[in-house]
Each structure stands twice: as C-alpha cells, then as structure tokens.
VOPAGU-2260 file (C-alpha; in pm, 1 decimal, decimal comma):
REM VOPAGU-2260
SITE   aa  ch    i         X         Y         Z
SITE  UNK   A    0     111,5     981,4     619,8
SITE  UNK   A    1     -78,5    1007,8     266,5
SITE  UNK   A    2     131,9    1161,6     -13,8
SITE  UNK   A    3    -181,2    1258,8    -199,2
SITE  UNK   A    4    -105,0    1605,7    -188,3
SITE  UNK   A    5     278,6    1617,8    -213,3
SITE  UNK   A    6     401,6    1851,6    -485,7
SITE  UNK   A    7     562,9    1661,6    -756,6
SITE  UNK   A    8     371,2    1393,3    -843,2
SITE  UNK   A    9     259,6    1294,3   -1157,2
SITE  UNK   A   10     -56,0    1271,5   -1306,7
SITE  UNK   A   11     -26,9     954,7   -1398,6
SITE  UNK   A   12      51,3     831,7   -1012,8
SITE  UNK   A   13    -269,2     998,8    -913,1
SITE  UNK   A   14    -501,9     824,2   -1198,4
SITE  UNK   A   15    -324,8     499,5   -1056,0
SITE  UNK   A   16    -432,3     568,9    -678,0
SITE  UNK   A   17    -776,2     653,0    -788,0
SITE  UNK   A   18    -757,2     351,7   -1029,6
SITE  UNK   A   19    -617,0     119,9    -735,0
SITE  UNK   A   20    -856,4     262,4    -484,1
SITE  UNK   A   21   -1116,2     -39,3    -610,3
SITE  UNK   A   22   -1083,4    -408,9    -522,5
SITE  UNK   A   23   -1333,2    -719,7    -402,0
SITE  UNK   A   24   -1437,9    -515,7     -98,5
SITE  UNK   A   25   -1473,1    -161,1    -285,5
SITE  UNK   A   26   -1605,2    -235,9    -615,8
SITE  UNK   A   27   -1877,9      30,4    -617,1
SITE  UNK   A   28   -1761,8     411,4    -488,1
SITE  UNK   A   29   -1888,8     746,1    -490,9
SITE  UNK   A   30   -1740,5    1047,0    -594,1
SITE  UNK   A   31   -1703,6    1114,1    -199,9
SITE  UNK   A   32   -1542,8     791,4    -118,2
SITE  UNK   A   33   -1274,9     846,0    -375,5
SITE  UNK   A   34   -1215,3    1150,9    -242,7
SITE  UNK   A   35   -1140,3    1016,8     111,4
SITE  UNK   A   36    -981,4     706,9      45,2
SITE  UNK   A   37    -684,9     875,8    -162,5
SITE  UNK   A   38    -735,7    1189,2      10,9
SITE  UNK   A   39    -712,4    1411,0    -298,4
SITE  UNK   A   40    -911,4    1742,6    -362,2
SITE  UNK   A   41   -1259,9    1630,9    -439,5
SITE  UNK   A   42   -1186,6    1876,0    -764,8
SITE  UNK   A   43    -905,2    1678,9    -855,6
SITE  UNK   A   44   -1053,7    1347,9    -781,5
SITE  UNK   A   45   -1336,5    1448,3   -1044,5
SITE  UNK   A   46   -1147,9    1516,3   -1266,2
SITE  UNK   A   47    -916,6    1221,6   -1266,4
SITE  UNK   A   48   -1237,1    1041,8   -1271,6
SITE  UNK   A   49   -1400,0    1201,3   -1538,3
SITE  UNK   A   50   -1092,1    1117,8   -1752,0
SITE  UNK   A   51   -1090,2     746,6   -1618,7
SITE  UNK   A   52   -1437,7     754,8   -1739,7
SITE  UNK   A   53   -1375,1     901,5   -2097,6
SITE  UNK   A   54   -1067,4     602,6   -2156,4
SITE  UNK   A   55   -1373,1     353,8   -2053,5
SITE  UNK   A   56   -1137,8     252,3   -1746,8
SITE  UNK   A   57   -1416,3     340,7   -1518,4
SITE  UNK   A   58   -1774,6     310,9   -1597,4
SITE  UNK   A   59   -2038,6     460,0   -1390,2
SITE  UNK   A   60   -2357,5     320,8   -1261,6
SITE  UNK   A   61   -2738,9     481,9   -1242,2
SITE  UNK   A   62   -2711,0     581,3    -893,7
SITE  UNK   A   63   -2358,3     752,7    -978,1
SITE  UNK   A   64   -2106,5     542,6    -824,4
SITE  UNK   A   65   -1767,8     418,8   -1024,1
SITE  UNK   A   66   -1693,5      75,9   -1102,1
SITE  UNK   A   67   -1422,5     -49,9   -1325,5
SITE  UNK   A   68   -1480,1     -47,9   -1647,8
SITE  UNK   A   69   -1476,1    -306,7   -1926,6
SITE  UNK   A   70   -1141,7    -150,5   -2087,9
SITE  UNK   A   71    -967,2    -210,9   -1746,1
SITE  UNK   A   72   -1072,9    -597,8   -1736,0
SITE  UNK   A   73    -990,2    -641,8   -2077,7
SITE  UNK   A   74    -641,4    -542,0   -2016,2
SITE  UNK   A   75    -602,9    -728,5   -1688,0
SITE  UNK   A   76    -707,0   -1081,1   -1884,3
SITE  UNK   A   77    -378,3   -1005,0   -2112,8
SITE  UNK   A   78    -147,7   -1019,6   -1820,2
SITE  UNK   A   79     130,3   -1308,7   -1880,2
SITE  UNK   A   80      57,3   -1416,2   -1560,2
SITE  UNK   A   81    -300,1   -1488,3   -1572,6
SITE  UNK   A   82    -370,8   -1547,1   -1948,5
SITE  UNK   A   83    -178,0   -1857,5   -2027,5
SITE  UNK   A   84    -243,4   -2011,4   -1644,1
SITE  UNK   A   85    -594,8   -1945,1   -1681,6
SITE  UNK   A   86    -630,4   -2112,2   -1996,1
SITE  UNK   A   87    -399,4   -2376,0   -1915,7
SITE  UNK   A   88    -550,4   -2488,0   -1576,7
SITE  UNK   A   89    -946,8   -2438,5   -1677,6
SITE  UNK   A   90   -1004,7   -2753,3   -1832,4
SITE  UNK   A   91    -922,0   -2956,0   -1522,2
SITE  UNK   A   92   -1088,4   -2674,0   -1308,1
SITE  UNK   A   93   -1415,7   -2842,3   -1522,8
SITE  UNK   A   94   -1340,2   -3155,0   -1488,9
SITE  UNK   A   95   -1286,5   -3092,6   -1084,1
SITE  UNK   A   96   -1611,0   -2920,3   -1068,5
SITE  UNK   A   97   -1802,8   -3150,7   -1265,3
SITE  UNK   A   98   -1681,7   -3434,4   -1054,8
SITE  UNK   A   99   -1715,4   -3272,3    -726,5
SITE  UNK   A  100   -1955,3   -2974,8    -749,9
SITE  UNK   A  101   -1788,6   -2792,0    -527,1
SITE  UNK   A  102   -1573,7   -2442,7    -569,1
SITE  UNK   A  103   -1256,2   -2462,1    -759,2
SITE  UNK   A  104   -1029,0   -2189,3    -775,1
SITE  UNK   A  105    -693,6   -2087,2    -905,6
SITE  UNK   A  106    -490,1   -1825,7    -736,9
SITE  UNK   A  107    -162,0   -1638,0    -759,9
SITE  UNK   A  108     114,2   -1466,0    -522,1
SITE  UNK   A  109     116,8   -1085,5    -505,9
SITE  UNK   A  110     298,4    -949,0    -231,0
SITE  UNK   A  111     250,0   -1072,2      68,7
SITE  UNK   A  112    -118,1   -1226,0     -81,7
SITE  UNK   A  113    -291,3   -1430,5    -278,7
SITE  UNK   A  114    -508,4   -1293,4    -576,5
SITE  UNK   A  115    -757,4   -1519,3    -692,6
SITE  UNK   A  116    -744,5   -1532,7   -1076,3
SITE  UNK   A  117   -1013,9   -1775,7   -1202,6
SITE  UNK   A  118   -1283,5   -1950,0    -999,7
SITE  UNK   A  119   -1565,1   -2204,5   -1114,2
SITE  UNK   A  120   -1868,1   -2179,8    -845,6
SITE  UNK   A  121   -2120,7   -2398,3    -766,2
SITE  UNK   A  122   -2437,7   -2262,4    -704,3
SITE  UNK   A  123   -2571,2   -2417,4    -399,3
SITE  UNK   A  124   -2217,3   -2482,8    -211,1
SITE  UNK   A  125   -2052,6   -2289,7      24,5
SITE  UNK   A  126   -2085,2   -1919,0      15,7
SITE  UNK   A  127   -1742,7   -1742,3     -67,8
SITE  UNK   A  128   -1546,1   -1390,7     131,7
SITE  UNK   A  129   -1396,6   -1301,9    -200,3
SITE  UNK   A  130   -1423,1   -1363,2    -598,9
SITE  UNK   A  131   -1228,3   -1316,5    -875,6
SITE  UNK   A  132    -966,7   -1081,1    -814,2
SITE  UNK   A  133    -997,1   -1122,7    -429,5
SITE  UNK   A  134    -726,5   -1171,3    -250,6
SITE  UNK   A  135    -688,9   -1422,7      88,0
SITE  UNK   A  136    -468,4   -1443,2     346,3
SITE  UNK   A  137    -155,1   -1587,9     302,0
SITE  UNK   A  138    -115,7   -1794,5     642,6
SITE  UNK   A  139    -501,1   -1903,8     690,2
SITE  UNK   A  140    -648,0   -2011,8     296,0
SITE  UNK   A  141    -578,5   -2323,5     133,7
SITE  UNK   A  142    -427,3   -2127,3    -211,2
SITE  UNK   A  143    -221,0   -1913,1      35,4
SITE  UNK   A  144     -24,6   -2172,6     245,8
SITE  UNK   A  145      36,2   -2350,8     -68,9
SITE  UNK   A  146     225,7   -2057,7    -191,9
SITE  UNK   A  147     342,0   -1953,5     128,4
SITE  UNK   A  148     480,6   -2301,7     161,4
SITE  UNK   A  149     707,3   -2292,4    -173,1
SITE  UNK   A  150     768,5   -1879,9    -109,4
SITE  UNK   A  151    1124,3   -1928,5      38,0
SITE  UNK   A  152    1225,0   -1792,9     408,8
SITE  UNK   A  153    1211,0   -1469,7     337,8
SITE  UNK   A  154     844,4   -1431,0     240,0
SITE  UNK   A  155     792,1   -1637,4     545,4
SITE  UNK   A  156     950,8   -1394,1     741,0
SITE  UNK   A  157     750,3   -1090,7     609,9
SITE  UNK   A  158     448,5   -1256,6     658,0
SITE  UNK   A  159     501,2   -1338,9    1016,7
SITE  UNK   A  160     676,1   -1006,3    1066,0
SITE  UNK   A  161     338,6    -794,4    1190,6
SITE  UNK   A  162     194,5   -1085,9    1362,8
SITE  UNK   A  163     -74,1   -1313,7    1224,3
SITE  UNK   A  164    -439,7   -1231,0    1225,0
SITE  UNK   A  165    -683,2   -1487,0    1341,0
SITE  UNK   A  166    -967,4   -1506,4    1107,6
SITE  UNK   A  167   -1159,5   -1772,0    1281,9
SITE  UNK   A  168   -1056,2   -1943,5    1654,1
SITE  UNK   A  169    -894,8   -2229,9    1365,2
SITE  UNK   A  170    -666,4   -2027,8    1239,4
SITE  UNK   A  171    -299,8   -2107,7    1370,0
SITE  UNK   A  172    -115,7   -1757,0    1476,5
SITE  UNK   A  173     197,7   -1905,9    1597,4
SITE  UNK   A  174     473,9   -1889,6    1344,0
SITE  UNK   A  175     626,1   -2171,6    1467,1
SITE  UNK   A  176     323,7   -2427,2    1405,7
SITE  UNK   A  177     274,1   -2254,0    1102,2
SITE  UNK   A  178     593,1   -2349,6     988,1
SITE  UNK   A  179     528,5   -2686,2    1093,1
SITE  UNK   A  180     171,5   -2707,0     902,1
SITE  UNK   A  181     402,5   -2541,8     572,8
SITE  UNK   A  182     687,0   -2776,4     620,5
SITE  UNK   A  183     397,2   -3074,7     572,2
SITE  UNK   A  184     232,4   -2914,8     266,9
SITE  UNK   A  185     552,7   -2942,6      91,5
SITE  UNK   A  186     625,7   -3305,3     243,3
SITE  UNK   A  187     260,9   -3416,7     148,2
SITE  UNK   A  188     260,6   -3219,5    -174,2
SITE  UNK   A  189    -101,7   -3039,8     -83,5
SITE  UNK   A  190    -206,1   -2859,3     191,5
SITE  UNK   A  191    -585,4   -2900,5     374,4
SITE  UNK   A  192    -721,1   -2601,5     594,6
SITE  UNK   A  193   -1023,0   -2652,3     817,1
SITE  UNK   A  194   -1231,4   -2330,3     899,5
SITE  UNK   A  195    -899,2   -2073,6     940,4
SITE  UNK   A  196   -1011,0   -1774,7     681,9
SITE  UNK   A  197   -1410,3   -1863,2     724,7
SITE  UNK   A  198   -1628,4   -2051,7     974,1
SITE  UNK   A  199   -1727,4   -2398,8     815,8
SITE  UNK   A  200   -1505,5   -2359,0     508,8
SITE  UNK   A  201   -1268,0   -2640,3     449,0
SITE  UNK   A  202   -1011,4   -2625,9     100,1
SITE  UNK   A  203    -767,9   -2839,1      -6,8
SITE  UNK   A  204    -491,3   -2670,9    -259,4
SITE  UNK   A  205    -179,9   -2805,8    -463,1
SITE  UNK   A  206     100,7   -2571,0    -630,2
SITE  UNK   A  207     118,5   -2555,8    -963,6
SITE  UNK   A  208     474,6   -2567,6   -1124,9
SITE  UNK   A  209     651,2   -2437,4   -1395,9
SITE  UNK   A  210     923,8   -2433,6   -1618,5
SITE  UNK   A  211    1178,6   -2362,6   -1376,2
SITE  UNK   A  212    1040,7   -2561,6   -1092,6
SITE  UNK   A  213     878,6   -2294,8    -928,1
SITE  UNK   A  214     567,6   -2279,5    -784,2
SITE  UNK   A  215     378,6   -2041,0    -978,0
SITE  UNK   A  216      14,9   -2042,2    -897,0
SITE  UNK   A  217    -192,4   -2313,2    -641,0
SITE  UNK   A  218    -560,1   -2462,2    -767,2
SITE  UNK   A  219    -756,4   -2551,5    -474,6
SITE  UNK   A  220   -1109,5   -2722,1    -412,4
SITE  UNK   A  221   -1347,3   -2504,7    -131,3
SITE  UNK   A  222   -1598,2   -2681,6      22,3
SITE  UNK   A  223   -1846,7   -2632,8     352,5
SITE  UNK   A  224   -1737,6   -2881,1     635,4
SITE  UNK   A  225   -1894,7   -3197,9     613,7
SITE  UNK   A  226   -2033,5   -3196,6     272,5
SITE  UNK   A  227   -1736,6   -3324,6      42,1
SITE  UNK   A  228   -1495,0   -3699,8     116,1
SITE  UNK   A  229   -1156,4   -3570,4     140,9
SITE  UNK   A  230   -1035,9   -3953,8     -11,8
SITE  UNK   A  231   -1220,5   -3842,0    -339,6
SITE  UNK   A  232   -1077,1   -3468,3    -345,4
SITE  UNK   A  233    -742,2   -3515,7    -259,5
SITE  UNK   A  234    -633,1   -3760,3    -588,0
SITE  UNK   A  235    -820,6   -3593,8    -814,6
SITE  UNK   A  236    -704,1   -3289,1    -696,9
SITE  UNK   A  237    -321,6   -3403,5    -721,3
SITE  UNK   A  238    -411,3   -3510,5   -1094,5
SITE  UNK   A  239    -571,8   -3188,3   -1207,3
SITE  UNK   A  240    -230,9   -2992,5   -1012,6
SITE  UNK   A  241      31,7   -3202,7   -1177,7
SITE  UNK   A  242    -185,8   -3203,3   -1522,2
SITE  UNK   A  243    -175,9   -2803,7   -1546,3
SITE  UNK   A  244     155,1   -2805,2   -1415,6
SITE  UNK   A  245     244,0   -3006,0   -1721,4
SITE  UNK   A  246      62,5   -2804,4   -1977,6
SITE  UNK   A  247     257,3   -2480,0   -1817,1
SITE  UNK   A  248     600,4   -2685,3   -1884,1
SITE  UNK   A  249     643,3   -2737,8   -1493,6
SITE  UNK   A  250     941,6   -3018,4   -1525,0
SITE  UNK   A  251     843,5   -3144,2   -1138,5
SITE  UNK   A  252     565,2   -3381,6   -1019,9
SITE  UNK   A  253     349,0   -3334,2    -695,1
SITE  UNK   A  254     505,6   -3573,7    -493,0
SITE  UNK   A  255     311,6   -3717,8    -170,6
SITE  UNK   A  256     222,8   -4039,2       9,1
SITE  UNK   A  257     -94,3   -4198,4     -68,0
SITE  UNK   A  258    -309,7   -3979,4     153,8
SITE  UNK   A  259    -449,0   -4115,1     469,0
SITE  UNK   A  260    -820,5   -4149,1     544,9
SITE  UNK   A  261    -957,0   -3802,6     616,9
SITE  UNK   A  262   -1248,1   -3763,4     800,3
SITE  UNK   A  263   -1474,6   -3395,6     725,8
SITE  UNK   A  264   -1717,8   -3369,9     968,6
C-alpha cells in the first residue's frame, strides 16, 4: 500500500520519491507520470517538481517532460563509492577496450542489485539493456554473480528468497545450481555467463578488492556470442581486476587456474 498520502511525512521524503521515481528505464516523465508513479496529488507533485526544477535537480525538456538535472549528476560523481573506483579502475577499462573493442563495464552492489557505475562502449558491438546507472540482475549478469558470489549467505538467501526470474531460457533459476555456478566463480576467481540477462550476450566479470579484502565492485567485459576468444579475455581481464584492485589497496590477488580453452560460438 503507497504511503504517499500518509499524514506526517516530510517534505523532504516526498522530494526524494519524486526524485527516486527516475532510473535507466524512466529517465524522461511527464508531469502525469510523476503523479501516478508516487501517487501524490498532481498539485503537490508540481510543486515538488517545480522546486526540483529551481535547485537544477531536475531539468525539463521542450516537449515538457523531467529529466535529472546536471546538479543531481554532479553530486552523484562525488559519492565515495563511485569517485575513487571510477578513477581508479578507468585506465585498465581503456586498456581492455582498446585491446578488445568490446563493452567494459564496472559495477557495484546496492541491495539486492547491481548498479552499473562506469561503462566504456564500443560502437558497433553488442547492443546493451541498461547504461550507466542501470542496474542488472544479481543471479543472471556477469557483474552480478561476481558480487553475488563474494556477498556472504545471507545476501544469497534474499536473493533466492522470491524465486529467480528467468531472463532468457539460459538463465539458471534453481538456487541450488546457482550456488554451484557461485561456488566456481570464487574457485576460478571470474565468473562467465552465456545469454542469462540477454539473448546472444556473453560477459565475463572479476571482483575487485579492497583494503579489507572485500569485494567491493566487479569489472566485466560484454560481448555478443561468437564474436570475442574467451583465451584472450579471460587473462587480460584477470590483470586489469587484480591491477585496480591494487590501486584501491585490495591486499588479495585473483586467484584461479590457468583457464581452460573456451569455446564462444
């Protein structure tokens, strides 16, 4: 049941749900749209906007629809989470890409998901479901089962709680060979997925570690099936992981076995 309307609330919690009401899949809303998806007064909801609008948190478009605004961005690039990662791991996210020309993205946990917080895309590979500040599934993207892997048993069990949704007819749903397919991530050090968020979209991912030894972020390389030598991703892959892991003060290597002769098509 919404709590839009419950007396009591402040006006800062309402800003924040009309604030929160945008992501990758609703970056462009209308008045009316606000209105239903936090189910406030379409008076209110104006005005919240209109004040969203004057702090250059929202900005709004010719044809009169909201979209974040470059204040908003500008703050979410000095999170401690993103900042230093981002400029830690983006060096080897160019080398990767150079080498491979192929999508190479860096990604984050946030609740039972994982946020995408830089990407380097190349323009004629594989089309993408999400961008920067997307999120993926947890159990069915590379990034995801990399920090699904590392998350501990209790993140495990909330993600398996509801049941898993299958993306694609890939995508495993049964917790118990998902724990399997986690249990070799960590063994291997990397994970690879084949086609379980997106028809034809393979990625390969490695945590990233810091201080502590904690897996704090995962970098992974997405590519269409058949178009990319898993033998040449994998290494380089492991290098660029253990090399930001380094720079971030991560204390742990990416351990794995020399990987074994993948074939992509």
């Amino acid at each position: 049941m919404s709590t839009a309307n419950e007396p009591g609330r402040s006006v800062a919690s309402r800003l924040l749900q009309v604030m929160f009401s945008f992501d990758a899949e609703h970056d462009r809303l209308s008045l009316a749209e606000l209105t239903r998806m936090t189910g406030m007064p379409h008076a209110t909801v104006r005005r919240l906007a209109q004040e969203l609008l004057s702090a250059g948190v929202l900005e709004q478009t010719e044809d009169r629809r909201f979209v974040v605004g470059l204040r908003l961005w500008e703050l979410g690039t000095m999170s401690p989470r993103s900042m230093p990662l981002r400029s830690a791991a983006l060096p080897f996210m160019e080398d990767l890409h150079a080498a491979l020309r192929q999508h190479v993205q860096l990604a984050v946990l946030e609740g039972l998901e994982a946020v995408i917080v830089e990407r380097i895309s190349a323009p004629t590979a594989l089309g993408l479901v999400s961008q920067v500040g997307g999120r993926l599934p947890l159990h069915s993207s590379g990034v995801g089962k990399v920090l699904l892997a590392h998350g501990g048993a209790e993140l495990f069990g909330q993600v398996t709680a509801t049941g898993l949704r299958a993306y694609t007819p890939s995508t495993i749903t049964d917790p118990a060979r998902l724990r399997a397919d986690l249990a070799e991530c960590r063994r291997a050090g990397f994970a690879v997925v084949r086609e379980e968020t997106s028809p034809d979209a393979h990625s390969v991912a490695v945590p990233v570690f810091g201080p502590e030894g904690n897996v704090m972020a995962a970098l992974s390389v997405v590519f269409a099936a058949g178009t990319a030598n898993l033998n040449a991703i994998v290494p380089a892959l492991v290098a660029a992981g253990r090399g930001v892991s380094r720079r971030m003060g991560g204390d742990r290597s990416i351990k794995g076995p020399t990987p074994p002769p993948w074939r992509t098509g």
